[in-house]
N, C-alpha and C positions, 0 to 999 in steps of 0.2 A: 147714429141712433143705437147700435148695438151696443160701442161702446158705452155709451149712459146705461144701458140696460145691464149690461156687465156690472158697473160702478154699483149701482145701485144695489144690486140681486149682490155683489160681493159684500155690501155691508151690510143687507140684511140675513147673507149668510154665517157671517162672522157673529153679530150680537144675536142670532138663532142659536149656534154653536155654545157663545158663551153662557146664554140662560139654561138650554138643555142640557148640557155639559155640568150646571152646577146641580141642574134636579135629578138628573142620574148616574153622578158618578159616586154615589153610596155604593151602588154594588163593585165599583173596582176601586174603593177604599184598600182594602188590602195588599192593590198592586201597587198603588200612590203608593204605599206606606215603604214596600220593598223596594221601589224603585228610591225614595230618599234613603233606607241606607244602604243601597249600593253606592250611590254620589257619595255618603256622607265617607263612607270608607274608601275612597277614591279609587273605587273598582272602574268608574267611565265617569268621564266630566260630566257627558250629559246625555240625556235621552226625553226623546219628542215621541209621543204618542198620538195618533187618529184614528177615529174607531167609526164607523158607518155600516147601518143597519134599513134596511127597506129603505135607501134613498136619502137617510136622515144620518148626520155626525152627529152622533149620541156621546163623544167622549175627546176631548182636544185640549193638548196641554204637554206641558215640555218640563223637564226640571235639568238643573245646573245649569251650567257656564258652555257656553257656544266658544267663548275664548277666556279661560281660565286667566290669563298674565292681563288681558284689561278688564276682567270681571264684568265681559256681557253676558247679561240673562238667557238661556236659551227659551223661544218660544215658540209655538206652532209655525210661524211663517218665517224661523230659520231653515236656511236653506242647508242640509246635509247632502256629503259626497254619499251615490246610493251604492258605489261600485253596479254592481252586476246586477241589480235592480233595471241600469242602463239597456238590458239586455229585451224587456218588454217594447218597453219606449219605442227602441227602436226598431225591433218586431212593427210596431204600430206603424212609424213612420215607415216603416218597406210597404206596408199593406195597403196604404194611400195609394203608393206606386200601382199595386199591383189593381187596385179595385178601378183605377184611370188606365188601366189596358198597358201603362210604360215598362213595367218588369212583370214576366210572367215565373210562375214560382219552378214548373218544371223544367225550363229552360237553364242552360248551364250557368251557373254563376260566371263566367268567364266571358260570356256574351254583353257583362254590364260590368267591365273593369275598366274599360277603354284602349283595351291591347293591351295591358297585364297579363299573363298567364301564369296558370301555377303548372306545377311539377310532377308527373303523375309516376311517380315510384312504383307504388301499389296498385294503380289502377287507372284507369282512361278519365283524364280529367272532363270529360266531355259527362261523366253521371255524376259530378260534383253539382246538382240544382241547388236554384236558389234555398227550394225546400229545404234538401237536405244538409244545406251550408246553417240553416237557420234552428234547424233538429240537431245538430250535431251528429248526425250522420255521413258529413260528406268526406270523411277520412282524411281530416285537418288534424294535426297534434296538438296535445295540449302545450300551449302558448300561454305566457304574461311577460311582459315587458315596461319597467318602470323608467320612465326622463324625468328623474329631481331637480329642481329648478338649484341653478348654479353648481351644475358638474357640466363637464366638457361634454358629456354623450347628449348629444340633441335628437330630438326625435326623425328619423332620413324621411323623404317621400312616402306616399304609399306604395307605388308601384316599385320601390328599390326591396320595401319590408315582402312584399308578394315573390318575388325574386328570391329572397334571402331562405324564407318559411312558409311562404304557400305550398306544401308538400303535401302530396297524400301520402299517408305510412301504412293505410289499411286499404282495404278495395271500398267507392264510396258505397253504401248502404247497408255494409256488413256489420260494422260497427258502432256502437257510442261510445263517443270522446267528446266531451266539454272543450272546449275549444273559444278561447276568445276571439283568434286571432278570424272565425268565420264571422265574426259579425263585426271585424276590423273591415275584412272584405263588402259585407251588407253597408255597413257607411259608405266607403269606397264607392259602392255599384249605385247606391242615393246621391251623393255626387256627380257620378260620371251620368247619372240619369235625367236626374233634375237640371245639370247645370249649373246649382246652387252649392255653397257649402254644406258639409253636415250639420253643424249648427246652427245655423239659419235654417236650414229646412225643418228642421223638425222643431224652430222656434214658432215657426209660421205656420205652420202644419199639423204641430200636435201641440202645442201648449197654448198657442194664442188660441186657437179655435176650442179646447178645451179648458181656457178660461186658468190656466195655470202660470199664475203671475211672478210666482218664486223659483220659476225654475229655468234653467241656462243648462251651455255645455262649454265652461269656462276653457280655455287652452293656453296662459296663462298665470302669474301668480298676481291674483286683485283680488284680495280676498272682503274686500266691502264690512259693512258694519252687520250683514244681515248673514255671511256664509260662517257656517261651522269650522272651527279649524279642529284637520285630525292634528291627533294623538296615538302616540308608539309608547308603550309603560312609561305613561305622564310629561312625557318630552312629545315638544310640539314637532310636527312634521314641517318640512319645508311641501312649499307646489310639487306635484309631478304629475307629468302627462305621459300617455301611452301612445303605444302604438296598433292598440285597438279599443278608442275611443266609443267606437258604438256598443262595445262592451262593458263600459265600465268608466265612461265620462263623465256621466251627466249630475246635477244638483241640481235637487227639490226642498220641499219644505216638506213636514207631515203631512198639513195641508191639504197642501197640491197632490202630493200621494195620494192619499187615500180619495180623494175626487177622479185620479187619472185609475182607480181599481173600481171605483162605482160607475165610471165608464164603461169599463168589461163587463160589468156588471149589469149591462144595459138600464142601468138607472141614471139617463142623464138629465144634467142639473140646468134650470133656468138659462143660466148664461155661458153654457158649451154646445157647439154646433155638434152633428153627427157628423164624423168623418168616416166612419165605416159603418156598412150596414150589420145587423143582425149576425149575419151567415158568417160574415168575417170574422166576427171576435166568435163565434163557438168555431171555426176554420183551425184560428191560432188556439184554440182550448183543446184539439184534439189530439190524443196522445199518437205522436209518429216518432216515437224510440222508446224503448224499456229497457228497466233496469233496477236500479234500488229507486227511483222512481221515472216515473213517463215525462218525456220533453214533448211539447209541442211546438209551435213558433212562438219562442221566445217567452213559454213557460212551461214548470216544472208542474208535474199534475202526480198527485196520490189518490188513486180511485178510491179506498177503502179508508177515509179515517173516524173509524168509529160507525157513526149515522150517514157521514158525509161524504163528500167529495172534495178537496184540496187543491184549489189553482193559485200558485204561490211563486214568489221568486225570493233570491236572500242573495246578501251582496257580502263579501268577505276581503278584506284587503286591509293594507297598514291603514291605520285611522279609522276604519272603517265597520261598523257591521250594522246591518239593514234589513229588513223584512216586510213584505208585504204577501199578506195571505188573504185568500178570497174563496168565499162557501156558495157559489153559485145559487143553490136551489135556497139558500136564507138569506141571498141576499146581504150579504155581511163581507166588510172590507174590514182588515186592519193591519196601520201602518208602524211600524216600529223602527227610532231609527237612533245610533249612537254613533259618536264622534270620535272610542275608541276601538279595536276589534275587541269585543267579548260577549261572551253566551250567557248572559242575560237577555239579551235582547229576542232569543227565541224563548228562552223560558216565560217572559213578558206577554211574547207572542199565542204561547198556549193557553196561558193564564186565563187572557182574554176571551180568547174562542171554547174553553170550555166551562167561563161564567155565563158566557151568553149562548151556549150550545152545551147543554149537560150531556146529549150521548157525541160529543165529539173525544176523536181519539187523540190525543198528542202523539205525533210523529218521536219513532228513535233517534238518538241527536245521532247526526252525524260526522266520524272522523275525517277531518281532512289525512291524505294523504301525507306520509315526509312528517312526521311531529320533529323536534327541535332534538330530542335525545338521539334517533333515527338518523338524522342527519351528520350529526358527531361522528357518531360510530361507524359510518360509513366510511367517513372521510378518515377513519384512524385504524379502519382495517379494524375494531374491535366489535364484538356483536354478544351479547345473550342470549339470541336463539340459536336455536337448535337445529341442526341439517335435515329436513325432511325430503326421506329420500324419493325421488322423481321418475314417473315410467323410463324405461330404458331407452325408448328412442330419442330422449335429449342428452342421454351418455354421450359424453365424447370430448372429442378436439376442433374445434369452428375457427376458422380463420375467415377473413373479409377484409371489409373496408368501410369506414363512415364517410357518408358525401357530406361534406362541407359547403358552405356558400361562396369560399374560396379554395376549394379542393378536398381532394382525398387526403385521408388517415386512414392507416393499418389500423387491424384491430382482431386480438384471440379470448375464445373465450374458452375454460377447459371446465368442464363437468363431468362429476366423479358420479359411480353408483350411488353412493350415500346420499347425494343432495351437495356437496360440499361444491365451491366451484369459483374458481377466479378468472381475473379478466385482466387482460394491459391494452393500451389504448397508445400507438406509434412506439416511440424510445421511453415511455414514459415508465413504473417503478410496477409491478404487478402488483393489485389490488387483490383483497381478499372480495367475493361478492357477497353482499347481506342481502336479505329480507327476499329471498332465492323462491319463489312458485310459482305455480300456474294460477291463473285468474282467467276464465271464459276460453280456453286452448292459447292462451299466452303467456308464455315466459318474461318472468318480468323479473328485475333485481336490480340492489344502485353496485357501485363501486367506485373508489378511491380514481380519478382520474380529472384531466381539464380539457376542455374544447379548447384548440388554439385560432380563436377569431377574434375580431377587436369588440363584442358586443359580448359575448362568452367571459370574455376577459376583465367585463366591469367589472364583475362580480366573484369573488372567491366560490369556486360551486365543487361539487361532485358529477356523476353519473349515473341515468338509472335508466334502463331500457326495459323494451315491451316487444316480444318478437315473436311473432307465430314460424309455426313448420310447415313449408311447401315441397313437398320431396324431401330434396335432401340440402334443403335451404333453409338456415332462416335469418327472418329480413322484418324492418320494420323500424320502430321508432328510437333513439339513443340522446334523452333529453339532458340537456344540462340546467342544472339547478342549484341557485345561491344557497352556499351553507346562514345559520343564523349569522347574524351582525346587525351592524347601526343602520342599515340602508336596506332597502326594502327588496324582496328576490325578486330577478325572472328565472325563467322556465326556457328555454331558448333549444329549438328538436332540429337534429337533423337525421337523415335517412342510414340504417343500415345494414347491412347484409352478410351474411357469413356462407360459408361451405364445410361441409364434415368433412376430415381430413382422416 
């Protein structure tokens, strides 16, 4: 019976969509117009639009090519990679858990790995919660890790990936760090909880019971007549999968999106069940980290934008860039999503929110960390800034060691009064260090150097660490990260530590 009711309630939501979609999309004429010539000047193949307002999609409609080389039409109920969009979803899927008594949130993520343990560098893995694994608080580094369909690196177990990078680098709760690899662990602990796979469970669990028919968490390269294919500057991407899938797996449609935000929204539709009460979705809306902006479970909150309030996630990856923003108190969802990375897709995103919300603020865009010129010059020892010189008690000569997943490496770092300061990593060539300061009482800088492990070593990378001062230590995170090229970077952190000499 449900089902018929679904079937039905779906097709009179789609020809509701498309009538009221034609009588009010005069007021986002203007975006339609910028959005075809972005396509026409092949800034992105293509972008999918959903717009939902008091419970009603007032706006649905896609333009370009879903797959450019067979020239399918992209449309509303193509399914796009969301990246880190994935990061809600499955926020949602833990909260099932947790509203059925199986995982509790303050309880240590460790408790729901199935004898996995992480690795407490920085601190007592035992205040790694679920919570805080889910805020990105629980002093995880930042992690991304690509498996391109037909290279020899296959994705290992999960429990070998927790062994390798489950590491705290900070004490848990001290800090915010964006972290995929803690919501690699949240799938993981869904698994080991449920019984079930990660895809499956949150197929049965949050997309069937909310009625979201276009959406999967594909592992895999079957890319079907209906999935978007990314694009990397107009060159199709092959599949790839990670090794923190509940971060950054999943495919939707616009759709489906913007349905799965009017959910939060506690505006639910005809033919989705309630799977979480009330208290829950304002639970995960509530801000527990700050920063440039508040994380909650498994969303990004800006208290002030404009008149409003900002519950939002954005997804950023090769092929990839996505947006879903949500104005609670108006009741307004909208989903923006493209199949290559580019910053349209936010501008799109404001456009919208402040034709239909004239005191809304648009949000500062913001820089990803590492730009592509940043990363050269690292890697060449050549830099344009300038030495800003640093309190005196980071002067000096720091000798240690970086813990590897397969061992130690030596490692000196030598900072001048000036600011100026290099670094060598084992036998390897002494690096000059760039982009040298404090950020929140942490030293941070890249430098010229390689991790020698076999997952380090996909990729042509640099060095860039993040180390606080304890006495007369400092210790903490020493990340490796892909320079530009044809294949997509990871990020890959191991722990470490120095001594003033």
């Amino acid at each position: 019976m449900l089902a018929l009711v679904r079937q039905s309630t779906s097709l009179a939501v789609v020809l509701l969509s498309l009538t009221t979609g034609l009588a009010r999309a005069d007021r986002f004429e203007p975006i339609r117009e910028m959005i075809r010539q972005e396509i026409a000047k092949k800034k992105v193949p293509s972008i999918a639009v959903a717009v939902a307002h008091k419970g009603e999609i007032v706006w649905e409609e896609a333009f370009g090519f879903s797959d450019v080389e067979n020239q399918i039409p992209a449309a509303p109920r193509t399914k796009y990679s969301l990246a880190s969009i994935s990061k809600p979803i499955t926020a949602t899927a833990l909260m099932t858990l947790v509203e059925s008594g199986k995982i509790q949130l303050d309880r240590p993520i460790e408790d729901y790995l199935g004898g996995a343990r992480l690795t407490g560098h920085a601190g007592r893995t035992s205040e790694a919660t679920v919570r805080r694994v889910a805020a990105h608080t629980s002093g995880l580094p930042l992690h991304y890790h690509f498996f391109l369909d037909g290279e020899p690196h296959i994705r290992p177990p999960m429990a070998e990936t927790i062994r390798r990078y489950g590491i705290l680098v900070t004490r848990p709760g001290e800090k915010f760090q964006y972290a995929n690899l803690g919501y690699g662990l949240i799938e993981y602990a869904i698994e080991q909880t449920s019984g079930e796979s990660y895809a499956d469970y949150v197929r049965e669990n949050v997309f069937e019971t909310l009625g979201m028919e276009d959406s999967d968490v594909p592992t895999e390269a079957d890319p079907g007549p209906h999935r978007a294919v990314r694009y990397q500057d107009g060159e199709q991407l092959p599949f790839y999968d990670f090794d923190h899938r509940g971060g950054s797996a999943v495919f939707t449609s616009a759709h489906d999106l913007v349905r799965f935000g009017m959910f939060h929204l506690k505006m639910l539709q005809p033919d989705q069940e309630s799977i979480l009460p009330d208290r829950r979705i304002d639970e995960m809306q509530k801000a527990l980290a700050h920063g440039a902006y508040d994380y909650g479970i498994g969303w990004m909150i800006y208290p002030e934008q404009g008149d409003y309030r900002l519950v939002h996630h954005g997804g950023v990856m090769g092929g990839v860039r996505t947006n879903l923003s949500l104005i609670p108190s108006e009741k307004v969802a909208v989903a923006v999503m493209a199949n290559q990375t580019s910053s349209v897709v936010d501008q799109i995103t404001g456009d919208i929110l402040t034709t239909l919300l004239p005191g809304y603020k648009r949000r500062d865009r913001e820089e990803r960390p590492g730009t592509t010129t940043e990363r050269a010059s690292a890697r060449t020892g050549t830099t344009t800034q300038r030495a800003t010189p640093l309190p005196k008690k980071w002067a000096g000569t720091w000798r240690g060691v970086v813990h590897t997943y397969e061992g130690k490496m030596p490692v000196r770092l030598s900072i001048d009064a000036s600011g100026k300061a290099e670094a060598q990593l084992g036998q390897q060539e002494v690096g000059q260090v760039s982009e040298l300061k404090i950020e929140d009482g942490y030293l941070t800088g890249r430098f010229a150097a390689e991790i020698d492990t076999p997952d380090a070593r996909e990729r042509q990378h640099d060095v860039r660490f993040s180390l606080t001062m304890r006495g007369d230590t400092l210790s903490g995170a020493l990340t490796a990260i892909s320079l530009p090229g044809p294949k997509l970077s990871n990020a890959l952190t191991s722990w470490m530590e120095l001594a003033r000499q």
